[in-house]
C-alpha positions, 0 to 999 in steps of 0.5 A: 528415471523415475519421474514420479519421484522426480514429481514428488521432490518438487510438490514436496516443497509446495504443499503438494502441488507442481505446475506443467512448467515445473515439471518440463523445466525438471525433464519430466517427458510430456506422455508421463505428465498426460498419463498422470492426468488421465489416470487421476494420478495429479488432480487439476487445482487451477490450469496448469497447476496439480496436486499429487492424488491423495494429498489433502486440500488446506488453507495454505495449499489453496495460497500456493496454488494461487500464487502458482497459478498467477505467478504472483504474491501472496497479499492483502487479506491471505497474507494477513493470514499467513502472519495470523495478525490478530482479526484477519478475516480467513478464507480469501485467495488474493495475489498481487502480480506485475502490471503487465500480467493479467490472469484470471483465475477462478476463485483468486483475487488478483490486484496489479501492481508496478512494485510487489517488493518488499516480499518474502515467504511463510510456510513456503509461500512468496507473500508480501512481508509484514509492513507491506502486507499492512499497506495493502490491507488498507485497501481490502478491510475497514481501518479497525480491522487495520488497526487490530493488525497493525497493533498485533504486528507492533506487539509480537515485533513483526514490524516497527513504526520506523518501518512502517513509516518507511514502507510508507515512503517507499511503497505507499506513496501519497495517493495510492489506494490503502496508503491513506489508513497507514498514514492516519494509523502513523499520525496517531503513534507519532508525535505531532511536530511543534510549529517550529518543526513544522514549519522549518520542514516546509521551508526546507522543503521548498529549498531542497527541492527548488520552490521559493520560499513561501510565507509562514502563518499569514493572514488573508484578507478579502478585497474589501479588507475583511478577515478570512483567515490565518494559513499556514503558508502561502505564495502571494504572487501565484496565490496558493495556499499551503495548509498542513493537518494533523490527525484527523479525529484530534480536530474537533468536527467544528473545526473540520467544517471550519477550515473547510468553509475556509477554503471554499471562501479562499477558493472564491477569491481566486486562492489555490489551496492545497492541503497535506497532513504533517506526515507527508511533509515531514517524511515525503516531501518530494512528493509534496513538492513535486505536488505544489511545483504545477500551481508555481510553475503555471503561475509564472509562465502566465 
């Protein structure tokens, strides 16, 4: 048998590289493997991973060999990369692996996750796919950069805003790490619901998911009767409030500071007051409801 082909058959769907496990598991004898080491034959990339002598280094060798080495995903920025979305920064080695695994290795940015779906391959190369790959970006580059990749995937069609609101719902959930910039990115392409809308979405909300039934745009007052303001929902008995926001930068920062004075004097009365962005109701609400559910519960066993 000739193993050095059997070696090449393998590294030459890797940018031409082979891990140690790779070759055992194709019959390679172990004092072949070591014989090829000690005569430089196969270079060491990272431990456990070889490149065949002679093979140039590049950009996309360096990702499969990451990828090797931690048995993970491409993601983050190399996987922005990959995709070539407009204003990418280039250079980085980042993979994302299972929860329970914990390599290091030199130069590679490992991130842990409990679900690397949805992923896919590029030039040969498991990476995250493009609707992922956004989300994870949110945690690694300012939201502009986000923002340039998101509307250079959208253009060339590698994504869509259904997806993207999808991928939001299934991957990023409210309050994982990155999922907060896609959420405001969506929020800027998506219509805001009319109050209607909105407010039978939280209605139905609540009665799909087992809440009773909140009060819509009700007036608070303070214990000497004086106005403290109109919110959009609200729970008398337990005294939690529900407000729901739109976009961020289509309030006025007069407005921000408003409703947030707000709170803290709903807050001094005794209100509980939790806040949403319209999005999370509209496309998460179990979520959402699983988030209010605590401030009911409690309230009824006391």
């Amino acid at each position: 048998m000739d193993w050095d082909l059997v070696a090449a058959s393998i590294a030459r769907q890797q940018h031409s590289l082979l891990t140690i496990e790779q070759a055992r598991a194709a019959g390679i004898p172990e004092h072949h493997m070591k014989l090829r080491i000690r005569q430089g034959r196969w270079e060491r990339v990272h431990r456990g991973v070889y490149r065949i002598a002679g093979a140039a280094s590049n950009p996309h060798q360096t990702l499969m060999a990451a990828s090797l080495a931690t048995g993970g995903v491409v993601s983050h920025r190399s996987a922005a990369e990959l995709w070539a979305f407009d204003g990418t920064e280039r250079g980085w080695a980042e993979v994302t692996v299972e929860t329970s695994h914990r390599p290091r290795i030199e130069s590679v940015r490992v991130h842990r996750t409990k679900d690397l779906n949805p992923q896919t391959s590029r030039f040969g190369i498991p990476l995250t796919n493009p609707m992922r790959t956004i989300v994870d970006l949110g945690l690694a580059v300012p939201r502009w950069t986000v923002q340039r990749a998101m509307d250079d995937a959208l253009g060339r069609k590698l994504v869509s805003v259904e997806g993207l609101v999808q991928i939001w719902r299934d991957v990023a959930r409210p309050g994982r790490n990155g999922s907060g910039v896609l959420r405001s990115l969506l929020e800027e392409r998506l219509p805001f619901p009319s109050a209607t809308r909105l407010e039978k979405a939280m209605l139905r909300l609540h009665r799909d998911h087992g809440l009773p039934e909140p009060l819509c745009e009700h007036d608070v007052f303070d214990d000497r009767g004086r106005f403290v303001g109109r919110v959009d929902f609200v729970h008398l008995e337990p005294r939690v409030v529900i407000e729901v926001d739109g976009y961020a930068t289509h309030s006025s920062p007069e407005a921000f500071v408003t409703d947030r004075q707000r709170d803290r004097k709903l807050r001094a009365l005794g209100w509980t007051v939790l806040r949403f962005t319209w999005l999370e109701v509209m496309y998460a609400p179990r979520e959402v409801a699983d988030e209010i559910r605590p401030f009911l519960a409690t309230s009824a066993v006391s």
